[in-house]
C-alpha positions as CSV (number, residue, x, y, z in Angstrom):
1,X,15.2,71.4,-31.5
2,X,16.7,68.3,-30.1
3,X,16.5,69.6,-26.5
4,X,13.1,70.5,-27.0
5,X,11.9,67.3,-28.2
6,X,13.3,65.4,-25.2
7,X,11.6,68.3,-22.6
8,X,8.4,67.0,-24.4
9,X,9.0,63.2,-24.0
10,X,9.5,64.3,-20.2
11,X,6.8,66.6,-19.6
12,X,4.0,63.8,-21.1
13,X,6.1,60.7,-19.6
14,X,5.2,62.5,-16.2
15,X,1.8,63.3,-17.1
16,X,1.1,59.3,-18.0
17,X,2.4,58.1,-14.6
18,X,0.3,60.4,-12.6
19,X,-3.1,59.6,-14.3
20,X,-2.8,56.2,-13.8
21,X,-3.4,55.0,-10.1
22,X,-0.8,53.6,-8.0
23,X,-3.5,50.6,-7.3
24,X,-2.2,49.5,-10.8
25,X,1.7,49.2,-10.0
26,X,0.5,47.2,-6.8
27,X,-1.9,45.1,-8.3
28,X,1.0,44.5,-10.9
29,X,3.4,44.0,-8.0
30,X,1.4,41.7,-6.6
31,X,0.2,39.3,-9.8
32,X,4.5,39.3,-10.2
33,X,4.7,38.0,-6.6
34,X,3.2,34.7,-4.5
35,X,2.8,34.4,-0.7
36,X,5.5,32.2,-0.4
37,X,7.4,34.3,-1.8
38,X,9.9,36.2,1.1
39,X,9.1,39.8,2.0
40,X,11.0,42.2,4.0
41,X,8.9,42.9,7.2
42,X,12.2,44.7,9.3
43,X,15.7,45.3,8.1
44,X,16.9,41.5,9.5
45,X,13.4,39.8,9.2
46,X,11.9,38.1,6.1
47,X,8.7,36.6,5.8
48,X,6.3,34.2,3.4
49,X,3.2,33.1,4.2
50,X,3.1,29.3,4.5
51,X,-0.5,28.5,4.7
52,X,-3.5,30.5,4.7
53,X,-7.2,28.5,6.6
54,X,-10.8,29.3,6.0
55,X,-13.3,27.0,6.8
56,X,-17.1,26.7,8.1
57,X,-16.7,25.3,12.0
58,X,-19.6,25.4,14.5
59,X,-19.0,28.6,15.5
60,X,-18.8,30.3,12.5
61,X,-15.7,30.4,10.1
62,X,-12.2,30.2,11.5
63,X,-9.4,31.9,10.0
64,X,-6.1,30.8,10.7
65,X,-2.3,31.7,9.0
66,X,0.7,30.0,9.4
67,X,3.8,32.1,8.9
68,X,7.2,32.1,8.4
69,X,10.0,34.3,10.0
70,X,14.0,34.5,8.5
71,X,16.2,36.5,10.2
72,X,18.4,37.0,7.9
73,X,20.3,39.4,10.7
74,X,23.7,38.9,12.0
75,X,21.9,38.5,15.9
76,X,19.2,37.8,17.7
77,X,16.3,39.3,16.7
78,X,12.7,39.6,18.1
79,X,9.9,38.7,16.4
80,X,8.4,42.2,15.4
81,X,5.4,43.2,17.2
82,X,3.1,43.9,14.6
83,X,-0.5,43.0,14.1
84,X,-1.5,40.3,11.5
85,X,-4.7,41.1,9.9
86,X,-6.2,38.7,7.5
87,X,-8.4,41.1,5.1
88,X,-11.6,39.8,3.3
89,X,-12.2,40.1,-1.0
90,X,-14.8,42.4,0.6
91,X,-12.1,44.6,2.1
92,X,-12.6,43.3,6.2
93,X,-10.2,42.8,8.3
94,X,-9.8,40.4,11.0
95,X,-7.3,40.7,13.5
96,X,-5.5,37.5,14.2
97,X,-4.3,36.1,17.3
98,X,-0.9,34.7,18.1
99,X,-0.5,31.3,19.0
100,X,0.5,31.0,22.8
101,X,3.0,28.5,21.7
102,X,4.5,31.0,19.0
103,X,8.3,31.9,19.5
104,X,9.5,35.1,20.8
105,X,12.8,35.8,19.0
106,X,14.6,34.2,16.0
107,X,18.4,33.3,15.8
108,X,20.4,34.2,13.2
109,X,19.9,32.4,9.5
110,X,16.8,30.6,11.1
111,X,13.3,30.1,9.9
112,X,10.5,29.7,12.5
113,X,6.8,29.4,12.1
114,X,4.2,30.9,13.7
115,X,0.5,30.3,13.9
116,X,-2.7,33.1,13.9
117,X,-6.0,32.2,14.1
118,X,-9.7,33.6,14.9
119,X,-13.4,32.5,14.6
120,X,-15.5,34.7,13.4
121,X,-19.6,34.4,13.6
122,X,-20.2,34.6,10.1
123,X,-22.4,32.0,7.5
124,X,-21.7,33.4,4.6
125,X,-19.0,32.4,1.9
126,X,-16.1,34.8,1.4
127,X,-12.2,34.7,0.9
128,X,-9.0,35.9,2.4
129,X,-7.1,38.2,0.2
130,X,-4.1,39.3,1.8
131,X,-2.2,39.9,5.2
132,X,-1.2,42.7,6.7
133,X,1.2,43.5,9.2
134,X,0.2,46.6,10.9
135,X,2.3,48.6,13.4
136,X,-0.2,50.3,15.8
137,X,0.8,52.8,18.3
138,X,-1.9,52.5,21.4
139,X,-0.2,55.5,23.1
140,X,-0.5,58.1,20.6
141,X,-3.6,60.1,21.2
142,X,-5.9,59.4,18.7
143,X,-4.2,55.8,18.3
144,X,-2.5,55.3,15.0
145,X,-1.6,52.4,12.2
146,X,0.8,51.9,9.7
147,X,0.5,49.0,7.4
148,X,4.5,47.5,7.4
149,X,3.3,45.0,4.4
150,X,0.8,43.7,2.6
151,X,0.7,40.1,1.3
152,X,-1.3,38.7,-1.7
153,X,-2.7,34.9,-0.3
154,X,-6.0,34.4,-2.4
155,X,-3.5,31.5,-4.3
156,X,-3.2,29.7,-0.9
157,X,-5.9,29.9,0.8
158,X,-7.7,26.2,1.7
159,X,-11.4,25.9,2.9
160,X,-11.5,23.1,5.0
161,X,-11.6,19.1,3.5
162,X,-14.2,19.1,1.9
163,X,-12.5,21.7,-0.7
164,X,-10.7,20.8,-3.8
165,X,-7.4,21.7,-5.1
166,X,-8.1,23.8,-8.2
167,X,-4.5,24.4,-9.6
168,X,-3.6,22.7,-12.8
169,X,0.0,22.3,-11.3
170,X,-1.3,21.0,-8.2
171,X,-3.4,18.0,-9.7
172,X,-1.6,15.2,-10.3
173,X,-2.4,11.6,-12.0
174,X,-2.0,8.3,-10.4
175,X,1.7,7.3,-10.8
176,X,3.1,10.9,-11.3
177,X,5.9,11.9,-8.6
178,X,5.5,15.1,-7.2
179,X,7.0,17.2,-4.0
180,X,4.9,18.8,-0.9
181,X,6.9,22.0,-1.8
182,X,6.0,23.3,1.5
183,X,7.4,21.1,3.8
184,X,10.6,19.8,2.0
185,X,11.5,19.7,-2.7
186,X,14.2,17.5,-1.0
187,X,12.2,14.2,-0.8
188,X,10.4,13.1,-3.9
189,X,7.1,10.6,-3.8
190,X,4.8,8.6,-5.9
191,X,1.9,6.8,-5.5
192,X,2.5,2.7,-6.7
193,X,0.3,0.4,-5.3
194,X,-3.4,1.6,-3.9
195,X,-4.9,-2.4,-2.7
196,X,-8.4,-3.1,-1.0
197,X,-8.3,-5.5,2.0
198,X,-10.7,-7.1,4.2
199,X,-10.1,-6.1,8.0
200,X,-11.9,-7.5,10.9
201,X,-12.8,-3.3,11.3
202,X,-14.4,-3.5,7.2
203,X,-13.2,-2.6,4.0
204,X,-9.6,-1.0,4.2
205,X,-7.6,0.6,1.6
206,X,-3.8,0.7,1.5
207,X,-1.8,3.4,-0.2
208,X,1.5,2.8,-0.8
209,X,4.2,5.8,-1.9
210,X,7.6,5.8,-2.8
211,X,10.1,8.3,-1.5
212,X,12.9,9.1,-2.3
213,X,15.8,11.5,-1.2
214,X,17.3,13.0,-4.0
215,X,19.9,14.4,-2.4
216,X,23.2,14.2,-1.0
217,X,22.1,14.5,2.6
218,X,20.2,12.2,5.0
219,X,16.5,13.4,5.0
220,X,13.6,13.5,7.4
221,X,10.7,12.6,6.1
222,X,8.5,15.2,7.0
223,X,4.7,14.6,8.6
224,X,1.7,14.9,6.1
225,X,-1.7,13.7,6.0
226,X,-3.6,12.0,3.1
227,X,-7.4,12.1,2.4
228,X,-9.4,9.8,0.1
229,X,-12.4,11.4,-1.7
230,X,-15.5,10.4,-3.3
231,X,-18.7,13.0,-4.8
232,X,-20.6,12.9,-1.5
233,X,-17.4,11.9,1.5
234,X,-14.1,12.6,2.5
235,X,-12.4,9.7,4.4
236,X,-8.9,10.6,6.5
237,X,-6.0,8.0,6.3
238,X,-3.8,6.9,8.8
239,X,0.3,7.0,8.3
240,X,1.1,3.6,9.3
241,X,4.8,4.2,10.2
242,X,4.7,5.1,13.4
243,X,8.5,5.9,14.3
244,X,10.6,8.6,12.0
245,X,12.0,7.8,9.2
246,X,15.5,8.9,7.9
247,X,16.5,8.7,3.9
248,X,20.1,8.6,3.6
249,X,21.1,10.0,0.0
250,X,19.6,8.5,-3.1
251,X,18.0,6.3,-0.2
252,X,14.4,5.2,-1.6
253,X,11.2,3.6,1.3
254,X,8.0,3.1,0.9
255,X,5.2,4.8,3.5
256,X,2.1,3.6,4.0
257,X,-1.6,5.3,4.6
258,X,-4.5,3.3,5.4
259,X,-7.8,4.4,4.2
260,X,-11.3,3.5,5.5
261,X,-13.4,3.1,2.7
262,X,-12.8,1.0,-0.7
263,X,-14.8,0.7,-4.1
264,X,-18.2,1.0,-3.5
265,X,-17.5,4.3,-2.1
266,X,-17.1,5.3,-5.3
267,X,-12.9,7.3,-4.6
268,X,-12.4,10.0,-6.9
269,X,-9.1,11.9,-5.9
270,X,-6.4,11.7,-2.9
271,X,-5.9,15.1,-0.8
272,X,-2.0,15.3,0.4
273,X,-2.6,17.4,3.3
274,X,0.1,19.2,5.9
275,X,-0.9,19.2,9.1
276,X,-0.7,22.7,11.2
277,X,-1.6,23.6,14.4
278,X,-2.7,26.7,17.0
279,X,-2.6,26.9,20.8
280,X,-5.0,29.1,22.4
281,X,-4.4,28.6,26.5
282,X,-2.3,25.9,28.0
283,X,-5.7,23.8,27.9
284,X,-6.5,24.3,24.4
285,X,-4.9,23.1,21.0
286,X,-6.4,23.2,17.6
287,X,-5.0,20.9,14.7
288,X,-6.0,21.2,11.6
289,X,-4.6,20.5,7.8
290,X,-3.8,22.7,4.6
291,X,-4.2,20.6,1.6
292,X,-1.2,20.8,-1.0
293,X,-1.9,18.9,-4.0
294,X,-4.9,16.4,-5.4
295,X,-4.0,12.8,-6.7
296,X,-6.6,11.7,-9.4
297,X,-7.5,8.2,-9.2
298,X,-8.4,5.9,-11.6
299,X,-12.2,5.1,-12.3
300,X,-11.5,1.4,-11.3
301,X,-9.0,2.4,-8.3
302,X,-10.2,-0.8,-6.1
303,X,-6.8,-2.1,-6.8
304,X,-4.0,-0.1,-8.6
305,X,-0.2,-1.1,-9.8
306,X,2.3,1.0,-11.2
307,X,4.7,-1.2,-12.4
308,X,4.7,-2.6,-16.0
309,X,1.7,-5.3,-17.0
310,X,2.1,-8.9,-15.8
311,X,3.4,-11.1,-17.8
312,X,2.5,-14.9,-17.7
313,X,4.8,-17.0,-15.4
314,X,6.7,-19.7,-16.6
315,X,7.1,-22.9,-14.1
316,X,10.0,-22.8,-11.8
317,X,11.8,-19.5,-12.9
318,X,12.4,-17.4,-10.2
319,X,9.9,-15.1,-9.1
320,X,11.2,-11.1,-9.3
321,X,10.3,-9.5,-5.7
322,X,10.2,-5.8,-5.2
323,X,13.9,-5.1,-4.6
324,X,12.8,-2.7,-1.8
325,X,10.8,-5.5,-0.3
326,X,11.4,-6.5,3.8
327,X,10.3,-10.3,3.3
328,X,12.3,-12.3,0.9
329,X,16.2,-11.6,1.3
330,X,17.5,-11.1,-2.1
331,X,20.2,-14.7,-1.4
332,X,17.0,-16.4,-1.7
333,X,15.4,-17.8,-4.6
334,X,11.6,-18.6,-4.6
335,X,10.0,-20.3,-7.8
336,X,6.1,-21.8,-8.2
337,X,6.7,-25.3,-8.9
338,X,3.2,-26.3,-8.8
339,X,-0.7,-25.2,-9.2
340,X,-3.0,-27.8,-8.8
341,X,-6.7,-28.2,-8.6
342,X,-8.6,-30.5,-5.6
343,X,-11.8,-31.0,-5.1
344,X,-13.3,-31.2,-1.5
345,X,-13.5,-34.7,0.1
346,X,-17.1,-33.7,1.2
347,X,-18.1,-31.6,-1.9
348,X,-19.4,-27.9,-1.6
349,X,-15.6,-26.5,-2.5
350,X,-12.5,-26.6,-4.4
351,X,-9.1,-26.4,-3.3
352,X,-5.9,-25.2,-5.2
353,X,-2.6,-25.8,-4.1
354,X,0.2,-24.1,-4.8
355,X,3.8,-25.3,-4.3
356,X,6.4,-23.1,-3.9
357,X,10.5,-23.9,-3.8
358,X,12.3,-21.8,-1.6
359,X,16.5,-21.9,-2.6
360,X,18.8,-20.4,0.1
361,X,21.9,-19.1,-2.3
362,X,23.8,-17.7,0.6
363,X,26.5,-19.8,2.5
364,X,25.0,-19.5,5.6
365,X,21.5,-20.2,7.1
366,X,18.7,-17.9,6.7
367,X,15.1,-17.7,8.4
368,X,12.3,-18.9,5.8
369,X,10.5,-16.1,4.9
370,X,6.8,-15.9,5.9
371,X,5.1,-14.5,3.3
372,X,1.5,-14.7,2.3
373,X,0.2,-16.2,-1.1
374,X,-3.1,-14.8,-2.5
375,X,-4.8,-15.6,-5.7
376,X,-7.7,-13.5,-7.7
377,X,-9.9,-14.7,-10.0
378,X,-11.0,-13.7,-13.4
379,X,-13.8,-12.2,-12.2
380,X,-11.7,-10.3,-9.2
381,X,-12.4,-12.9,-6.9
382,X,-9.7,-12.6,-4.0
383,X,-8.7,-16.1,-2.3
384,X,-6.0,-15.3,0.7
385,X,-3.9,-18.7,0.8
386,X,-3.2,-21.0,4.1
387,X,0.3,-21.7,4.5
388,X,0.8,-25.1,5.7
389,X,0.7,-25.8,10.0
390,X,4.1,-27.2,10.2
391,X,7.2,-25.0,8.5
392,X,11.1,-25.4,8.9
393,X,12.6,-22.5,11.0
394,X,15.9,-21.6,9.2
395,X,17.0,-22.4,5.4
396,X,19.9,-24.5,4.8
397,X,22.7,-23.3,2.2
398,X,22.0,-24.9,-1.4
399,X,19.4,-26.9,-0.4
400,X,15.6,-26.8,-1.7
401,X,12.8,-27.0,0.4
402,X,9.3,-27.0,-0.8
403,X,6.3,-25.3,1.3
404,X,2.7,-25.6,-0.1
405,X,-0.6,-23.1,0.3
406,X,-4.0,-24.2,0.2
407,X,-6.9,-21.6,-1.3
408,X,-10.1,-22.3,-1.0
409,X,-12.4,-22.0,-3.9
410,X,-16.3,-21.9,-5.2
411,X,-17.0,-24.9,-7.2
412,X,-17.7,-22.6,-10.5
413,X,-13.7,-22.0,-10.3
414,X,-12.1,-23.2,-13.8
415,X,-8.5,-22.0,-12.4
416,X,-7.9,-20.9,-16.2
417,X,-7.0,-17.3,-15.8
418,X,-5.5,-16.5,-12.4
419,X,-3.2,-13.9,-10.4
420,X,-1.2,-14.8,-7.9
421,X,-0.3,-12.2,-5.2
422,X,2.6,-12.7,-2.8
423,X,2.3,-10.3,0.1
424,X,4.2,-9.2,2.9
425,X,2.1,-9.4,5.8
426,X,4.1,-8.0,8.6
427,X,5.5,-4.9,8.0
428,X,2.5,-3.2,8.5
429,X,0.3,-6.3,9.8
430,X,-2.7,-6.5,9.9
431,X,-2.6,-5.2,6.5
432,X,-0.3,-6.9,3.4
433,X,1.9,-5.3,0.7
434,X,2.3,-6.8,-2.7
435,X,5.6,-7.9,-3.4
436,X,5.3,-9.1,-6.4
437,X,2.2,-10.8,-8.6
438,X,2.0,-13.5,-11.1
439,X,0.1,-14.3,-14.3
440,X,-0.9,-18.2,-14.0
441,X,-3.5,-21.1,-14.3
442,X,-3.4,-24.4,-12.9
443,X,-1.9,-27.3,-14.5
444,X,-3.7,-29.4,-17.0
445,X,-1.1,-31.9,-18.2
446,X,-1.9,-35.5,-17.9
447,X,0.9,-37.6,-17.1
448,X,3.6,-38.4,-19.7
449,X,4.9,-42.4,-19.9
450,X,3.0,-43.4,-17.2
451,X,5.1,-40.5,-14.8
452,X,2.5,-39.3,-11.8
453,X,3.6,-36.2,-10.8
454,X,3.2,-35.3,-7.1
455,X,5.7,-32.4,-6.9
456,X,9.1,-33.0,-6.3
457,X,8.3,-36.5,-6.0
458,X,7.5,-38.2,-9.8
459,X,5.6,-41.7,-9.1
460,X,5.6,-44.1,-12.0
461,X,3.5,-47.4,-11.9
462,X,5.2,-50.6,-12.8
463,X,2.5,-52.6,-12.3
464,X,-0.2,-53.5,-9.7
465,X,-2.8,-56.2,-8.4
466,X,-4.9,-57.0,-5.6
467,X,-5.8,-60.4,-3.6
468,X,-8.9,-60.4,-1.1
469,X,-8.9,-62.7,1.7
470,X,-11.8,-63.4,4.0
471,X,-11.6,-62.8,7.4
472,X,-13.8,-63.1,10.1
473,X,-17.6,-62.6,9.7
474,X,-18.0,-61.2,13.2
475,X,-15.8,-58.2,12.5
476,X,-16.8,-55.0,10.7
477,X,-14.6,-55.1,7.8
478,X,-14.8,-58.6,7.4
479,X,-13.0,-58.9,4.3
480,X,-8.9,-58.2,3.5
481,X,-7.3,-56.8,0.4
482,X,-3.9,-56.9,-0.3
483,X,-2.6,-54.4,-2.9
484,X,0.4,-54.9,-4.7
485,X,2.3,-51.8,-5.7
486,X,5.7,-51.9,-8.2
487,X,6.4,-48.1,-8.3
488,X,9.6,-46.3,-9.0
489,X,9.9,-42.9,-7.1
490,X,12.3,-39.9,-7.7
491,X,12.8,-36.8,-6.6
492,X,13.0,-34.0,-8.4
493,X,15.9,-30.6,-8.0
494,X,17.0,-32.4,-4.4
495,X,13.9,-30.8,-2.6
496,X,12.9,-31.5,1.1
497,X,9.8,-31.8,2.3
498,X,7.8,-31.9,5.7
499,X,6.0,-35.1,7.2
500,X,2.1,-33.1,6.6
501,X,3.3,-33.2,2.9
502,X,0.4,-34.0,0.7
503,X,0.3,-37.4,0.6
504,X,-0.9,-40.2,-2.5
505,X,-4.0,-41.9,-2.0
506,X,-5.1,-45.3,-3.6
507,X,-8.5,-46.3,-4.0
508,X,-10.0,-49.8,-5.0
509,X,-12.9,-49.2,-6.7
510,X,-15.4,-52.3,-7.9
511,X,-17.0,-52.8,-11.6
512,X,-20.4,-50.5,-10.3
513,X,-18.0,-47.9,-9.3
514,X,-18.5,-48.5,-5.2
515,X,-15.4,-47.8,-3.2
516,X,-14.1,-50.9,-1.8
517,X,-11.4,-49.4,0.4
518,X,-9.0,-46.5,0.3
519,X,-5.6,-45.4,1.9
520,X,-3.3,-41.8,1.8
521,X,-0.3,-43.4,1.8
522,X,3.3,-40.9,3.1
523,X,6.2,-39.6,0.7
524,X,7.8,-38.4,4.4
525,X,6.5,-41.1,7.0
526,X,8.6,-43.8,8.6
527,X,6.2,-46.0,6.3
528,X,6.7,-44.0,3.3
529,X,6.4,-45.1,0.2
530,X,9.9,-46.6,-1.8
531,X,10.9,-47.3,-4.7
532,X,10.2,-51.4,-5.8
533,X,7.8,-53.7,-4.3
534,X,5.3,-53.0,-1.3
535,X,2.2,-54.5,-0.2
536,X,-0.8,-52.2,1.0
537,X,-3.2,-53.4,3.2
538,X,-6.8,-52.8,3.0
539,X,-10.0,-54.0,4.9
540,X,-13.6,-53.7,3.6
541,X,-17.3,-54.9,4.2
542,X,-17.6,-55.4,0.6
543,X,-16.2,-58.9,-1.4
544,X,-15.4,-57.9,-4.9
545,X,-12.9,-57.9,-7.8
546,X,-11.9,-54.9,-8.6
547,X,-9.6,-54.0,-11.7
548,X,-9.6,-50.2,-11.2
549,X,-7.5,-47.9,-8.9
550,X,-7.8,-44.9,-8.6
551,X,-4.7,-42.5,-7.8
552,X,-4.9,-39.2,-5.6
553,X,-3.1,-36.5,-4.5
554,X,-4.9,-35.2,-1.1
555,X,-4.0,-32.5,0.9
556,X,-5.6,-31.2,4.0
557,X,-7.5,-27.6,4.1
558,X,-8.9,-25.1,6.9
559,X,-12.7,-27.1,5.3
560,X,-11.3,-30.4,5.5
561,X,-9.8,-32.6,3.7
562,X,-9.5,-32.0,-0.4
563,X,-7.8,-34.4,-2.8
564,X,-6.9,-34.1,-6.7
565,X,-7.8,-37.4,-9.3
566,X,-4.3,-37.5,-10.5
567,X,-5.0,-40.9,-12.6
568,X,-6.9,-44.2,-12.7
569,X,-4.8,-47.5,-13.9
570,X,-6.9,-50.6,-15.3
């Protein structure tokens, strides 16, 4: 009986598998499977499919593959001769050509890639399914055709740049790492700064990436292309790095892309794109790009950070630079000493000044870094800073020296609620990096115990008076004060400074408020101001007693000359 029942199981087991069609085992088969997959095309030779192309051109639609070969043979082997067929959703099939620059043969335990392509005159929309390899005897009388393998690619295929990556696992946030699987899992990158500049060429848009090789072997990293996005455009970056760039292990490096386009083109997403190519004669190339993955970007993506919130500075602590930074060697210290607010000589703008001490910790001298200082407002104002014309070359061990930038303002600028940028400007000039950024306002103290502060120098007032003597009425200041000064001056943290310092201005002003004379007076000069007694000269047309003196801090500008009200003694 038992024999019996197992003949049954048999007999209807059988009868199962041949009513259903062997479409479903291959459609199963090929759901389990993806075109980058390997398949066996010969004994020795393994394939995938590395990219599949089908986009609207003026011709008509071209079709192109890009294919890998692994001979996974103990020898030599020759690229078999088959025909590659791309073959429609409608069941067409096109028969691609081979690249004239395709190999020949593959060596043992190497992968090689080969390009196919046609254009077809054909409008209307379709997609490629799967590849074929077909074996097709021209000899044999009628000709015959064996299909070798058959290759799902409908997951793959890419319709030109203005298509979007659809794949949940393919769309990525801003500030997610990810991998261009095809090319190399070997070198890992995310997106962490994305910064609209001003070009002499128009609005330019910097993308910034982190690799990093996260292995234990040096690393190429490999050439891909980037494209920014909005409803309506598609704009194509440009690698900045020009040369090739080698990770060694654990080895991190930023790349750069430069985009054409900013916010008011409304970007939406970043294509990452790897770039392919097709030779038809030795005339004729084609190039053209397979996008990978889609990078989603923020609805307010004119300017994007990744790192953590900033936090507000406090005076004089050194600033934290991006370790991986080319600008500011990490033996020297850089602190913002000072944020003032002037006001143009002239009127119309503001100035601010920002002073910044620079701290060589090293025991020998290094080059002052250039970098470049730039401050946004609260209402995302950007202000690029003016370093001052006349810099030291190298930095002295354990010795402070002090270099100033001037940004020039609107008038309606309070100065209350500011960023401050510092950018590296060279690696990829024209176009800056941030480095690092600051949360800061100018300073609003008023001088404590009678202190003036014109940073590093403090300037305190002793006392002061003035005695006018007249001169001759033929000349055109006619009449002579002398000014009187008792100061005592320090210096602050043993800074150096340059002679085109800012300088302190005095200012005799009579009982209407008329300026009777006025003179910027040197921290730096041969005739610099001292600690003690000193007698200022100044000449005027006017003949008055004045009992108010007005103290500046001025500072010259790319508009002219701007000065700061830093007090007015009685």
């Amino acid at each position: 009986m038992r024999i019996k029942w197992k003949k049954t199981m048999v007999i209807l087991i059988l009868i199962v598998s041949l009513c259903i069609p062997s479409t479903f085992f291959r459609a199963a088969a090929n759901e389990a499977t993806s075109a980058t997959d390997d398949y066996a095309l010969t004994n020795a030779v393994k394939v995938s499919v590395k990219s599949i192309l089908n986009e609207p051109v003026s011709e008509g639609t071209r079709i192109a593959a890009v294919i890998r070969y692994y001979n996974d043979g103990p020898r030599l082997t020759r690229v078999p001769d088959y025909e590659v067929r791309a073959k429609t959703d409608g069941g067409i099939e096109y028969n691609l050509i081979s690249s004239k620059s395709n190999p020949v043969a593959v060596q043992p335990k190497e992968t090689v890639e080969l390009s196919y392509m046609i254009a077809v005159d054909r409008q209307d929309p379709f997609s490629i399914a799967e590849l074929t390899w077909v074996d097709v005897d021209e000899y044999a009388s009628p000709k015959t055709e064996k299909t070798i393998l058959s290759v799902p690619v409908a997951s793959i295929e890419w319709k030109g740049e203005t298509a979007s990556i659809t794949d949940p696992q393919a769309i990525k946030p801003w500030g997610e790492p990810f991998t261009v699987s095809v090319l190399s899992t070997s070198i890992e990158y995310k997106p962490v700064s994305f910064n609209e500049q001003n070009t002499p060429q128009g609005i330019t848009t910097i993308l910034e990436l982190l690799a990093v090789n996260k292995t234990d072997q040096k690393k190429k990293i490999p050439d891909f292309r980037i494209n920014a996005k909005s409803d309506t455009r598609v704009f194509s970056a440009q690698r900045l790095e020009k040369d090739p760039i080698v990770l060694e292990p654990g080895e991190q490096r930023y790349i750069h892309y430069a985009i054409p386009a900013g916010r008011k083109d409304g970007l939406k997403s970043l294509t990452v794109l790897t770039p392919e190519s097709f030779t038809l004669d030795e005339q004729t190339k084609i190039d053209f790009s397979i996008g990978q993955l889609s990078i989603t970007l923020p609805a307010e993506s004119g300017r994007l950070q990744t790192s953590t919130p900033v936090q507000p500075y406090a005076w004089n602590k050194v600033i934290e630079f991006d370790p991986l930074n080319k600008v500011i060697p990490s033996q020297v210290g850089v602190s913002l000493v000072s944020l003032q607010m002037h006001e143009g000589a002239g009127g119309g703008f503001k100035a601010a000044v920002a002073k910044f001490r620079l701290q060589n910790r090293s025991d020998s001298p290094i080059a002052l870094p250039a970098f470049q200082a730039q401050l946004t407002g609260a209402d995302g104002s950007r202000y690029l800073g003016e370093r001052q014309s006349k810099v030291v070359d190298m930095l002295i061990p354990n010795i402070s020296y002090i270099v100033y930038y001037t940004f020039v303002l609107p008038n309606n600028e309070k100065g209350d609620n500011l960023t401050m940028d510092l950018l590296d400007g060279t690696t990829v000039a024209p176009y800056s990096l941030p480095i690092a950024r600051l949360k800061t306002k100018v300073e609003s103290k008023s001088p404590e115990d009678g202190t003036l502060s014109f940073y590093p120098f403090n300037v305190k007032f002793n006392s002061w008076k003035v005695e006018v003597y007249m001169g001759s009425p033929k000349e055109a200041l006619p009449y002579s004060y002398k000014l009187k000064l008792d100061l005592d001056i320090k210096l602050q943290d043993d800074a150096v400074v340059d002679q085109i310092f800012p300088k302190m201005k005095v200012e005799l002003v009579d009982n209407q408020g008329r300026i009777i004379g006025s003179k910027a007076l040197s921290f730096t000069d041969e005739n610099k101001l001292v600690s003690g007694s000193q007698t200022i000269n100044l000449d005027s047309i006017l003949f008055e007693f004045s009992d108010t003196l007005n103290i500046y801090e001025t500072v010259e500008t790319p508009f002219g000359q701007a000065e700061r009200l830093v007090t007015t003694l009685h």
